[in-house]
Each structure stands twice: as C-alpha cells, then as structure tokens.
C-alpha positions in Angstrom: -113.9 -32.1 16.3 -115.9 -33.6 19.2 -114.4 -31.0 21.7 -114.8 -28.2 19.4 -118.6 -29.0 19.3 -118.2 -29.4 23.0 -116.5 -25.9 23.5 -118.9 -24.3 21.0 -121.9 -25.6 23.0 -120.3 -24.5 26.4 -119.9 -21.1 25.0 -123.5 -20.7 24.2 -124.7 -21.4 26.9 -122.4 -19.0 29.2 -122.9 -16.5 26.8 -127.0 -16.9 26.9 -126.6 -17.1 30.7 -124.3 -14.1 31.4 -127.3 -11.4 31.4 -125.8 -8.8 32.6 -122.8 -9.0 30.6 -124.7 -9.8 27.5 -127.0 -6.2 28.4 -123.7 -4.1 29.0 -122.5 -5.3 25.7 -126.3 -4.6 23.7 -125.9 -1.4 26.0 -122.3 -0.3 24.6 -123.5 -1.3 21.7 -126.8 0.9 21.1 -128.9 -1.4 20.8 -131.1 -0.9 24.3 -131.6 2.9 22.9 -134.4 1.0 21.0 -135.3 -2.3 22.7 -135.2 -3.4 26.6 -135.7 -6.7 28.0 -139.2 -6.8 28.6 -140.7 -3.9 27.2 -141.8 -1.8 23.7 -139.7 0.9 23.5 -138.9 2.1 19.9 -138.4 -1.7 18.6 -139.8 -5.1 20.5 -138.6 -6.1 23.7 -136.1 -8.9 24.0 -138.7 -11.5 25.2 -141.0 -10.6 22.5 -138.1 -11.7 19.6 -137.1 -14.9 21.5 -140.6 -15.6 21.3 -141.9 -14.8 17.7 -138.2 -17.0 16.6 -138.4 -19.6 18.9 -139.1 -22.1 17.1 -137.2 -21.2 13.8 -134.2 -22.8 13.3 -132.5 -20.4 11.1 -133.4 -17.5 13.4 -129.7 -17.2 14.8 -128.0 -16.4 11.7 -130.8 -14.3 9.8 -130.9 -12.2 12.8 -127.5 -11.6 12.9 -127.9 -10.8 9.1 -130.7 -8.3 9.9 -128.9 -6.7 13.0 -125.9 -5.6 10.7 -127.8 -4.8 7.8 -130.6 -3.0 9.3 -134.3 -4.1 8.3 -137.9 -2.6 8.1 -141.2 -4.4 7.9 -141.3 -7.7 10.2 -142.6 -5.5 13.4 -144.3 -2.4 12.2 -143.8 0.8 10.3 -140.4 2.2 12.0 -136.8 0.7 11.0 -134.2 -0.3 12.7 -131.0 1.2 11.2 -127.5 -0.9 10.0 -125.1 -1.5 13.1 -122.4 -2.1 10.9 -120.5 0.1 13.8 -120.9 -3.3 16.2 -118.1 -6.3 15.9 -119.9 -9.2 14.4 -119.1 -11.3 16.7 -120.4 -9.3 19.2 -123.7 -9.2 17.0 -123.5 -12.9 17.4 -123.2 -13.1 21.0 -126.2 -10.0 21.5 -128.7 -12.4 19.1 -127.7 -15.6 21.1 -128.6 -14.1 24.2 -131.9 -12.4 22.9 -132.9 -15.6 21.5 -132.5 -17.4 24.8 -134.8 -14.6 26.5 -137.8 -16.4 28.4 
C-alpha cells in the first residue's frame, strides 16, 4: 500500500513536470485548438484554470468529469464540447498537468 501511494505520488509529479510531453498529448488530443498555455484563445489559458482551482480540492476529478462530458457556463457564453474521443486516462494526466500550471 505504502509504495503504491509512493508510486502514485511519483507519477504525478513526472507527469505535471513533463511539459512538453503533457502539450503534445493536449495537442493530439484537440484540446490546444481551444486553450494554450498562457493565453485566451477560444477557452481560458492553462494558467488561468490552475489558478481559478487552485485551491479546490476536488478540482482534479470534476475537471476530468467536465473535460469528457463537455460543459458550458463556468467561463463565459461559448462551450466546450464532450471529448469523449480522448482516453480517460489521458484526460487525467492533461488535467493534472493543467492544474500544476504556475
């Protein structure tokens, strides 16, 4: 159990540091069509969601929720569409690394 938390861990924090693997995978994915890293584009940058979520500690898993599903509402007018297309664990690993955006 104690390694598993351990390995867990480890994972997160190579897969919140590995930027440029973590922005070819949001890139294959589609999801840099409408956000970038630090900048508007159709949806909020990167840095903007780290920072409105920061401090929530539920934001991991009701983004990953919201990524699949699609959602309207929290940042204006326009929608992002379901990417039910995108594995979820690779929806998991694009919302860890968001999150760790500074």
């Amino acid at each position: 159990m104690r390694f598993a938390i351990v390995a867990l861990a480890a994972f997160g924090v190579l897969a919140a540091g590995n930027t440029a693997a973590n922005e070819k995978l949001a890139q294959s994915s589609g999801c840099m069509t409408c956000h970038a890293v630090d900048k508007k584009v159709i949806g909020p940058s990167y840095k903007e969601i780290a920072a409105k979520y920061r401090s929530d500690k539920n934001a991991e898993a009701n983004l990953v929720k919201k990524v699949k599903a699609g959602g309207s509402g929290v940042w204006g007018a326009t929608p992002m569409p379901p990417n039910a297309h995108v594995k979820e664990d690779d929806i998991k690993t694009i919302v860890h690394w968001v999150l760790a955006t500074k």
